[in-house]
Backbone as JSON, one array per atom type, in Angstrom:
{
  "sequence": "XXXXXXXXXXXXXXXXXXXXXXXXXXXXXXXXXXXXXXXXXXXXXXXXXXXXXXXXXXXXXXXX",
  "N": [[-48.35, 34.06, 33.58], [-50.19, 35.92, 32.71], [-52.37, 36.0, 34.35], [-51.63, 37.82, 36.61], [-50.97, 39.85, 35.31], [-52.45, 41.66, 32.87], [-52.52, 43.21, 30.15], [-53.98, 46.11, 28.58], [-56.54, 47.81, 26.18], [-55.09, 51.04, 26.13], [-53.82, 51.14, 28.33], [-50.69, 51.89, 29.69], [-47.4, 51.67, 29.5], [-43.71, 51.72, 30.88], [-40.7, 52.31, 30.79], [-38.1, 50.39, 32.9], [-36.08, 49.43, 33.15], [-32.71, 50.26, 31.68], [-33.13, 52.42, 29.39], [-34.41, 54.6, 31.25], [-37.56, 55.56, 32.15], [-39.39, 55.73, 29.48], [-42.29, 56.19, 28.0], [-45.23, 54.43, 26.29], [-48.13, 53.59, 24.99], [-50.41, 51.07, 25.39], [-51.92, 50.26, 22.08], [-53.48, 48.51, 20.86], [-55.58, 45.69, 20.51], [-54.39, 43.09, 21.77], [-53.37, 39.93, 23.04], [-50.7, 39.91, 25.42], [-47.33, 39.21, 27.57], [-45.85, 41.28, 30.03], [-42.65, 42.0, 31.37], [-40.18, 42.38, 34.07], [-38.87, 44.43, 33.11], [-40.51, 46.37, 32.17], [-43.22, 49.08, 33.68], [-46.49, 48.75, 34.45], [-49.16, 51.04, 33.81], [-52.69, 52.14, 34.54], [-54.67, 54.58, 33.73], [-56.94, 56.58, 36.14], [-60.58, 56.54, 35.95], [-62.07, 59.32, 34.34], [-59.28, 60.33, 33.35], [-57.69, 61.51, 30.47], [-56.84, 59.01, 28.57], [-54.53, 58.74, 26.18], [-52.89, 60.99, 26.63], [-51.28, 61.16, 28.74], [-48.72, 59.27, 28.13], [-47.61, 61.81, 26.68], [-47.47, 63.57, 28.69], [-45.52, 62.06, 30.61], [-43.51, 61.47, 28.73], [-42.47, 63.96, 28.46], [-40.08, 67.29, 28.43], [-41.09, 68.86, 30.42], [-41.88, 67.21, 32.54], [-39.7, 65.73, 33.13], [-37.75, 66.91, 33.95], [-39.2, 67.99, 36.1]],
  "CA": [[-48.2, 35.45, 33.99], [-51.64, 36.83, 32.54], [-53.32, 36.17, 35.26], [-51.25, 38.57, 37.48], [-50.85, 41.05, 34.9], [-52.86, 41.74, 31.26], [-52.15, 44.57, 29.47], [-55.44, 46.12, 27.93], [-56.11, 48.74, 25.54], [-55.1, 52.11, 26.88], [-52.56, 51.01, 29.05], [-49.21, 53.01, 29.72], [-46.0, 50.74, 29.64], [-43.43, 52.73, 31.46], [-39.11, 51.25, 30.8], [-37.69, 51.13, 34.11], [-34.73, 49.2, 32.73], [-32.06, 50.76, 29.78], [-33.83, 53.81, 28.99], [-35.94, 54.43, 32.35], [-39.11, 56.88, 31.78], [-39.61, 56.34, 28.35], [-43.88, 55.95, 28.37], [-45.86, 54.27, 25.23], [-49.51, 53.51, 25.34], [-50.78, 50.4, 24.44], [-52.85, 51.05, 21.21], [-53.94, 47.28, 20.36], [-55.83, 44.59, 21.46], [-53.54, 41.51, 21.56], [-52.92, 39.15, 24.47], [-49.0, 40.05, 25.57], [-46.89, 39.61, 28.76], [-44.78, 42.68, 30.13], [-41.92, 41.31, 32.27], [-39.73, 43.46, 35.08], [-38.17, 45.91, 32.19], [-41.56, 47.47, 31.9], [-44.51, 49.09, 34.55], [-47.7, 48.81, 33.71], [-49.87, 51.88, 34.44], [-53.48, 52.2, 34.34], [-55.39, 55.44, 34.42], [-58.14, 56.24, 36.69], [-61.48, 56.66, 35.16], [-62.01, 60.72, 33.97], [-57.94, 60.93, 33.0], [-57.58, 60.59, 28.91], [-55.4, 58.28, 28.65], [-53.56, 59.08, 25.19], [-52.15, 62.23, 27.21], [-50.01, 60.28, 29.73], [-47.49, 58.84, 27.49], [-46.77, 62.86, 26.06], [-46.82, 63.75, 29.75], [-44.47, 61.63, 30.74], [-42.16, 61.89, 27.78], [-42.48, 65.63, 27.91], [-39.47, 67.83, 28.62], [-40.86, 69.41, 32.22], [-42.0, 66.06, 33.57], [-38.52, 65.03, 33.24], [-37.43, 68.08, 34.35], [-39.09, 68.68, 37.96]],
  "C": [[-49.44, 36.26, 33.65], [-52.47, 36.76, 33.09], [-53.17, 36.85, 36.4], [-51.46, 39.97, 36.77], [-51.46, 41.22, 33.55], [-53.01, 42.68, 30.9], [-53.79, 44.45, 28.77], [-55.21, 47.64, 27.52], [-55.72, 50.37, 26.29], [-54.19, 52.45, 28.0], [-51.62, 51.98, 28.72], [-48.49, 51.88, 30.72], [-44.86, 51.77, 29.97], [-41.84, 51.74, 31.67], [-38.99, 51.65, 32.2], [-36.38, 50.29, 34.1], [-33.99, 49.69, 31.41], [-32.05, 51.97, 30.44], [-35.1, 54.14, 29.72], [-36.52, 55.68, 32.12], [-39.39, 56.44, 30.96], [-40.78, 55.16, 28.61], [-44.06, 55.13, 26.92], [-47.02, 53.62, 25.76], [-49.9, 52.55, 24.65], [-52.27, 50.63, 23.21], [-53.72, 49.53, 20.29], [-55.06, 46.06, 21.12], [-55.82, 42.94, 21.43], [-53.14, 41.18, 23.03], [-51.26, 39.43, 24.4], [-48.76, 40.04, 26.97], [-46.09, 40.68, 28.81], [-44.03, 41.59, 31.04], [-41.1, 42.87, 33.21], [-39.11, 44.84, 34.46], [-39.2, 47.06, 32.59], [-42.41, 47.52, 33.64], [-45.24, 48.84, 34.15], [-48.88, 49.93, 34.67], [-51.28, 52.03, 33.79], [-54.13, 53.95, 34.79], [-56.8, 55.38, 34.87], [-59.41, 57.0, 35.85], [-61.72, 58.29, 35.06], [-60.53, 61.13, 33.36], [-58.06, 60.43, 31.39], [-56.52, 59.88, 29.11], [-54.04, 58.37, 27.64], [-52.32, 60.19, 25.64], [-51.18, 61.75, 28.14], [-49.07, 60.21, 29.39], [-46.92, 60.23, 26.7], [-46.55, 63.04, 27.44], [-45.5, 63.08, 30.11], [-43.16, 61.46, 30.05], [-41.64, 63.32, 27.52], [-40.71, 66.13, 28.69], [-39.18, 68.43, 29.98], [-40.99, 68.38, 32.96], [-40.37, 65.55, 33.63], [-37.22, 66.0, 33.65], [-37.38, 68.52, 36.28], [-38.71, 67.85, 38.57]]
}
């Protein structure tokens, strides 16, 4: 599977089974697979990336 998908630092893992929305940012750099629970979101180059995972956990994003 890590050759379809490899998580890398900075990443945003995104539940979309359980408890769907809830963001965390990968903050390591260890080889791991994600499987269908999780997304895997990359931002595009100029976006910080630490800011994503409050966006998305925030109160209005989950809101509008």
């Amino acid at each position: 599977m890590q050759k379809q998908v490899l998580p890398i630092m900075n990443d945003m893992l995104l539940a979309t089974n359980g408890t769907t929305g809830v963001a965390a940012l990968v903050n390591k750099n260890v080889v791991f697979d994600i499987y269908v629970s999780f997304a895997l979101l990359r931002a595009y180059k100029g976006i910080y990336p630490p800011y994503l995972p409050y966006f998305i956990n925030s109160y209005i994003e989950k809101t509008v």
